[in-house]
N, C-alpha and C positions, 0 to 999 in steps of 0.2 A: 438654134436647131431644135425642132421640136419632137421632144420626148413620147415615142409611139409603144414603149413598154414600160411600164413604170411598178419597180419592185420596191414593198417599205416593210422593213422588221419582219419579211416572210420565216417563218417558223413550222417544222414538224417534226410532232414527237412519237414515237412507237411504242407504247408503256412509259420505260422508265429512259429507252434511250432516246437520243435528242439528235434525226437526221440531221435536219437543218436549222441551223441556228441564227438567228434574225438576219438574216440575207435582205441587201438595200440596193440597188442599183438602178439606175437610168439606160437606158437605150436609144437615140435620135435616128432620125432618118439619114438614111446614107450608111449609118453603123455597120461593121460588120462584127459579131461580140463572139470571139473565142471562149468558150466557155472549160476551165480545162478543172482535172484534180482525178487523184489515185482512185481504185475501186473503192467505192466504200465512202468515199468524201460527200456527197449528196446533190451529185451534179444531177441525175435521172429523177431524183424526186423531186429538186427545185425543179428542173423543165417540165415535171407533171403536173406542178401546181400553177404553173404560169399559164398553164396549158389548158387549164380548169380540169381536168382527170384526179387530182388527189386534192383534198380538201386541206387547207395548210391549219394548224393550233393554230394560230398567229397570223398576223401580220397581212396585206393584201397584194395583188397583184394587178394592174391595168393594163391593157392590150386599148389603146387608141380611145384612151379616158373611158374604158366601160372596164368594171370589177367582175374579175371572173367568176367570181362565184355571186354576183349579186345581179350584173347582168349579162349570163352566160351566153344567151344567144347570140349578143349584139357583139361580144366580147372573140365569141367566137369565129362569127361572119367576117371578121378583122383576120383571121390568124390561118397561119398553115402550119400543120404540126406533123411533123415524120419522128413517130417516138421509135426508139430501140427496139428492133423486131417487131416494126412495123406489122399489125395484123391486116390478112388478106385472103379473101375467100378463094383457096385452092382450085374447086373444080372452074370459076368462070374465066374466059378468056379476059386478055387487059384489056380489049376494048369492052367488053361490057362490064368490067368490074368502074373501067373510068367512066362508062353511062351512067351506071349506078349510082357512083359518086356526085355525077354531076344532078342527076334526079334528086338528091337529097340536097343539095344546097339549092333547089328550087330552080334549076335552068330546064329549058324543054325546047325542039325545036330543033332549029339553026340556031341558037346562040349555044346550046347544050351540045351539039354537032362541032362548032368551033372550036369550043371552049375542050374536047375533047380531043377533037387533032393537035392543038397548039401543046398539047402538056405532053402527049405522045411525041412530037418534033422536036419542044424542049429537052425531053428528056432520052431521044434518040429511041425509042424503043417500035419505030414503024417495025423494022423486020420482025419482030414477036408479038405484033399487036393481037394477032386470030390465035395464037397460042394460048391452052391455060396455062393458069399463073404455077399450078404443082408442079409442071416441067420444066421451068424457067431454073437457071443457075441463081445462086443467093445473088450476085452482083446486076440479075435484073429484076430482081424481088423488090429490092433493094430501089431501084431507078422507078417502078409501079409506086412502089411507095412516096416517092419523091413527086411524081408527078398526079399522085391526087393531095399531094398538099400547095401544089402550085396550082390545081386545075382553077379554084376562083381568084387567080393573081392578088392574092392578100398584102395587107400594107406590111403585116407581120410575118415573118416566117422564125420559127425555132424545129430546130434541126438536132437530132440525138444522130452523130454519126452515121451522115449523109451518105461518107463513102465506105460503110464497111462492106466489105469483099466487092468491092470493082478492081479491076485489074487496072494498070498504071492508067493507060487512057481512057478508060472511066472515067478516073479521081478527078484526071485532067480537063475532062471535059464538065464533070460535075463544078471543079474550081470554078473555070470559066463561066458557067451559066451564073453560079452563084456572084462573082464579080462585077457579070452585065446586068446582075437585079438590083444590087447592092444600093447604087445612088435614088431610088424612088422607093426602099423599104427600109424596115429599121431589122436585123437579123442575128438571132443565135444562132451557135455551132457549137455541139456539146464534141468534143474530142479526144481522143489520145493521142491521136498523131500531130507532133509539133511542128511540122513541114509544112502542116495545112493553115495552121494557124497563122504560119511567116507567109503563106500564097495569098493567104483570101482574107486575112480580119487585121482589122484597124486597131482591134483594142484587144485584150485578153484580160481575162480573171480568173486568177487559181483558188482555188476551195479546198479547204482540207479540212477535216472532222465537221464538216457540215457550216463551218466558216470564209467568210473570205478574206488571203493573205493577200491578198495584191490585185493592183484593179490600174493597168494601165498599157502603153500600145507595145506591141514586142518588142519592137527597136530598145523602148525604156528599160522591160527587163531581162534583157540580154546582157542592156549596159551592168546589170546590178552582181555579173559574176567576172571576175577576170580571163574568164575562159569566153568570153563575150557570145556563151550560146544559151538559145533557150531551153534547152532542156538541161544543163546544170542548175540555172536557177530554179526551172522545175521540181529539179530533186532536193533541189536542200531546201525550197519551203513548204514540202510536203512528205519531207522526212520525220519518223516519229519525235525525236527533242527537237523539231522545230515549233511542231505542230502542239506540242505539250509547253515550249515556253510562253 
């Protein structure tokens, strides 16, 4: 299976404190990689630096054998990135904020017209396409955001909580999209919600003080509490004397 994100001793420090601390991991196609850990653990700076947005102390990151910060473009052209309040220019409507998007990754035309509808159908938002985007409820801010990270169908996509504020069939349907991508990209999902992680990902990694405790598929760490659920073992390896032994 060949490794389309590839994380080695990533490291960031802010002064004296130490976001993230040599963070390692692989990603293959097909993946779907739960990304999980308390506020504060360094799960939004690691996805920023994967992401090329924050410059890591340490250690490098690959998106489809190009280094994000060495070869950002190419590195980029790879990736779809929907960060945490995703930013969005308020006054334009969603279809012309998705023109926009698509003018900047260099589409024009009919490929830039397709490439448009299909992210708007992907991600259900034909009824508010001539809407702007300041009207919209957070849970379709939220789906615009989504679908200009899918608009150039990347082999990568990293995900900072795809589904925050969608109502239940939102999530549902966001699941599902994410599901049908799954087998032809390699994919994070930064999370809280551990329902999501048991719907949609193969594997999960918890993070705590900027570290990673465990790196394996949920069925594994469910097994690892006698209450056979994941979010117990959630909390006791991201409890403070876990997190300190």
């Amino acid at each position: 299976m060949a490794a389309l994100i590839e994380i080695d001793g990533l490291t960031k420090r802010f002064g004296t404190r130490v976001a993230v601390d040599h963070v390692s991991f692989r990603v293959g196609q097909g993946e779907v990689l739960g990304f999980l850990g308390p506020n504060g653990a360094g799960k939004t700076t690691t996805m920023r630096m994967i992401a090329g947005f924050v410059t890591p102390t340490a250690g490098t990151a690959r998106i489809c054998g190009y280094d994000v910060q060495q070869d950002a473009i190419a590195a980029r052209r790879m990736l779809g990135f929907l960060p945490e309040g995703a930013p969005l220019y308020p006054e334009m409507t969603v279809i012309g904020f998705l023109r926009f998007i698509a003018a900047i990754r260099g589409y024009s035309g009919a490929e830039a017209a397709a490439r448009v509808d299909n992210a708007i159908h992907l991600t259900a938002l034909d009824e508010v396409a001539y809407q702007t985007v300041e009207i919209l409820s957070k849970g379709f801010r939220r789906r615009v955001g989504l679908a200009q990270a899918l608009l150039h169908d990347p082999q990568v996509l990293v995900l900072d909580e795809p589904t925050d504020g969608l109502d239940p069939n939102q999530k549902h349907e966001v699941r599902t999209l994410i599901a049908r991508m799954a087998p032809s990209k390699a994919i994070i999902i930064s999370t809280h919600i551990l329902e999501e992680v048991d719907a949609v990902c193969s594997r999960a990694i918890i993070i705590a003080s900027g570290r990673i405790v465990a790196d394996a598929t949920p069925q594994e760490l469910a097994r690892r509490h006698p209450s056979g659920k994941l979010e117990e073992v959630f909390r006791a390896m991201t409890a403070p004397q876990a997190k300190a032994a």
